[in-house]
N, C-alpha and C positions, 0 to 999 in steps of 0.2 A: 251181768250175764244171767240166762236164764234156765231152769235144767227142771226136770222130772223127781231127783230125789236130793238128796243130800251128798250124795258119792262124787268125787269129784271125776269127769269127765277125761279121758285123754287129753293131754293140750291146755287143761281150763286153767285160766290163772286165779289161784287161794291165800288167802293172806295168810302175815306172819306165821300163822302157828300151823300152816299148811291144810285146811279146812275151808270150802268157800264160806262166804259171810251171807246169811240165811235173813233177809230181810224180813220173812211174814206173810209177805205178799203171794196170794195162791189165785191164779186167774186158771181157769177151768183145767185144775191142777198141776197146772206149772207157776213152778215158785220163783221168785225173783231174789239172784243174789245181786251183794253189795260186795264185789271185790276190786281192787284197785287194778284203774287202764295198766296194759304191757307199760315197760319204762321204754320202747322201743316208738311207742305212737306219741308219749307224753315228749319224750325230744323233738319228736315230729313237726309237734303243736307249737311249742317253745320256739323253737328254730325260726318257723313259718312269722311268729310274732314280732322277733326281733329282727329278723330280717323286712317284713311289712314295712315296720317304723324305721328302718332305716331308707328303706326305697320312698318312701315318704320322704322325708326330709331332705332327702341327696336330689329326689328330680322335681318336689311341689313346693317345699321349704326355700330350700336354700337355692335353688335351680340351678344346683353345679353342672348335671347332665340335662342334655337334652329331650324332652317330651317327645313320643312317638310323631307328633303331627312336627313336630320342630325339625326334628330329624329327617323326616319325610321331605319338609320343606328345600332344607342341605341338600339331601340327595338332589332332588329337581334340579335345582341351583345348579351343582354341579354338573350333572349330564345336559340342561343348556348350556354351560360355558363350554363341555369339550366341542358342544355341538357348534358353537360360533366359533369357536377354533378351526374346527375340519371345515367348515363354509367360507373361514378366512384365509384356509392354507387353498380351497380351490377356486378362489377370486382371484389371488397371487397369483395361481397357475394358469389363470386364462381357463377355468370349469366351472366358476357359477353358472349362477342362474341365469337361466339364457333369457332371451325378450317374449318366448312363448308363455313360459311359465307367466312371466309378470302384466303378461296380457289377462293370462288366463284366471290368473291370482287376479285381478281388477275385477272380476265376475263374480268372485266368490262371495259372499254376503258376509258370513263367516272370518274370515282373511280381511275383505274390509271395515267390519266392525271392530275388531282389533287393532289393525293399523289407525282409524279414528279416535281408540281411544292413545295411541301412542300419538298421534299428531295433537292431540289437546294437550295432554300432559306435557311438549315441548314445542310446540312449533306457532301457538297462539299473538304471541307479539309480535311476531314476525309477518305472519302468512293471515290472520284472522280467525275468526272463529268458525267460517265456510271456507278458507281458502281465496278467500278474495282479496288480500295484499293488505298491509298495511306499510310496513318501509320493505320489507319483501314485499317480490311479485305477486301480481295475481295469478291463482293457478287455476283459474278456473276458464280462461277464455282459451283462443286459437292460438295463441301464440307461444314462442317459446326462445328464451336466451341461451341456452345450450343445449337444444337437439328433440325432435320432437319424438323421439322411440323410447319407451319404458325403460331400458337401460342407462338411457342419459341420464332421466330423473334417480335412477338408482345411484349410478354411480357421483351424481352429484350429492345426495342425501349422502351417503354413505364416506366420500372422499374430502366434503365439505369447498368452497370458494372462497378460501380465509380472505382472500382480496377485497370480496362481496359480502364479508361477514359472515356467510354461510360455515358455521361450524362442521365439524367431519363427526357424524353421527353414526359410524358403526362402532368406533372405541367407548363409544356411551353406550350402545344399543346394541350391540350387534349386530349381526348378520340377517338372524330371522326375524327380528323387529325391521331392520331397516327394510327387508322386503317387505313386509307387512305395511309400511307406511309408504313405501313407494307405490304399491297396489291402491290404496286409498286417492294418495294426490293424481294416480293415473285417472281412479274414477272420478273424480271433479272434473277433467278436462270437458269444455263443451257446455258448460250448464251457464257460463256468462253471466255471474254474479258481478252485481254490480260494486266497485271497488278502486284498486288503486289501475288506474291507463294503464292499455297493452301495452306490452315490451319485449323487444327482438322481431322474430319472424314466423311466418307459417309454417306448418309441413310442407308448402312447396313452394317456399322460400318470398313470400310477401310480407314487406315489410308490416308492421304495426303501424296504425293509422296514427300519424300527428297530434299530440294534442293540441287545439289554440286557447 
């Protein structure tokens, strides 16, 4: 504390013997005391420390609690899964996504970057690394085994053809992924990569050419 004379100030805190402590120190005639912080800052300070080390150890030590970006992550988590829920309960109900949207999701560059990397990450063995079949079909030519409308391809991703092997990829994925990967396979249609012989029929119902 710093003061003009020896007197102590209203307010000023003076040690034991009730006198502030007069360091010596005279800068262009204010003297510099030595008297002890309130006990009021010094719990402050105390408090602040052993609480630190212990938020230390409880979230970087010992990682009982969660890290702000960890938490973050949870929340996300959570608000997609209610969100593949509500998109589950209006599939049930006959109110998903309609065939526009997943037209129009096929356009998206966005939407289909996404679904591309969800079709890598599962659908590789199957389908190839273009889309071009391997013991799954080729998705890439004119033709189509169950229905040439953006819905079929949905609800077949989504519902799976355990008959045909085709696993049911919305309890894996959910809802917004499995649109997002239906929007991709829609965009391969047409590009005629070369792969495993068409199979089924046209959009306007011509067979698949024979192989010999």
């Amino acid at each position: 504390m710093s003061g003009l004379d020896n007197a102590s100030a209203p307010g000023s805190v003076t040690s034991a013997a009730g006198e502030n402590v007069d360091t010596g120190h005279d800068y262009d005639g204010i003297r510099e005391f030595d008297n002890p912080l309130p006990r009021w800052w010094l719990v402050t300070l105390y408090a602040t420390v052993v609480f630190s080390i212990g938020y230390w150890f409880y979230y970087h030590t010992s990682q009982t609690g969660d890290s702000q970006m960890a938490a973050f992550n949870k929340e996300q988590a959570q608000v997609k899964k209610e969100e593949d829920q509500k998109l589950a309960a209006l599939e049930a109900a006959g109110k998903g996504v309609t065939e526009e949207q997943l037209v129009a999701m096929a356009k998206d560059p966005a939407v289909i970057e996404r679904g591309a990397a969800v079709f890598k990450q599962n659908c590789l063995a199957c389908h190839g690394d273009r889309g071009q079949g391997v013991v799954g079909p080729n998705l890439t030519d004119k033709y189509f085994l169950h229905g040439p409308k953006a819905k079929d391809a949905y609800k077949v991703i989504g519902t799976g053809i355990l008959e045909k092997g085709m696993p049911a990829w919305r309890t894996v994925l959910g809802s917004s992924k499995v649109q997002e990967v239906t929007a991709f396979v829609v965009s391969l249609r047409g590009q005629e990569i070369a792969g495993r012989p068409a199979q089924g029929v046209s959009e306007q119902g011509e067979p698949a050419p024979v192989q010999k």
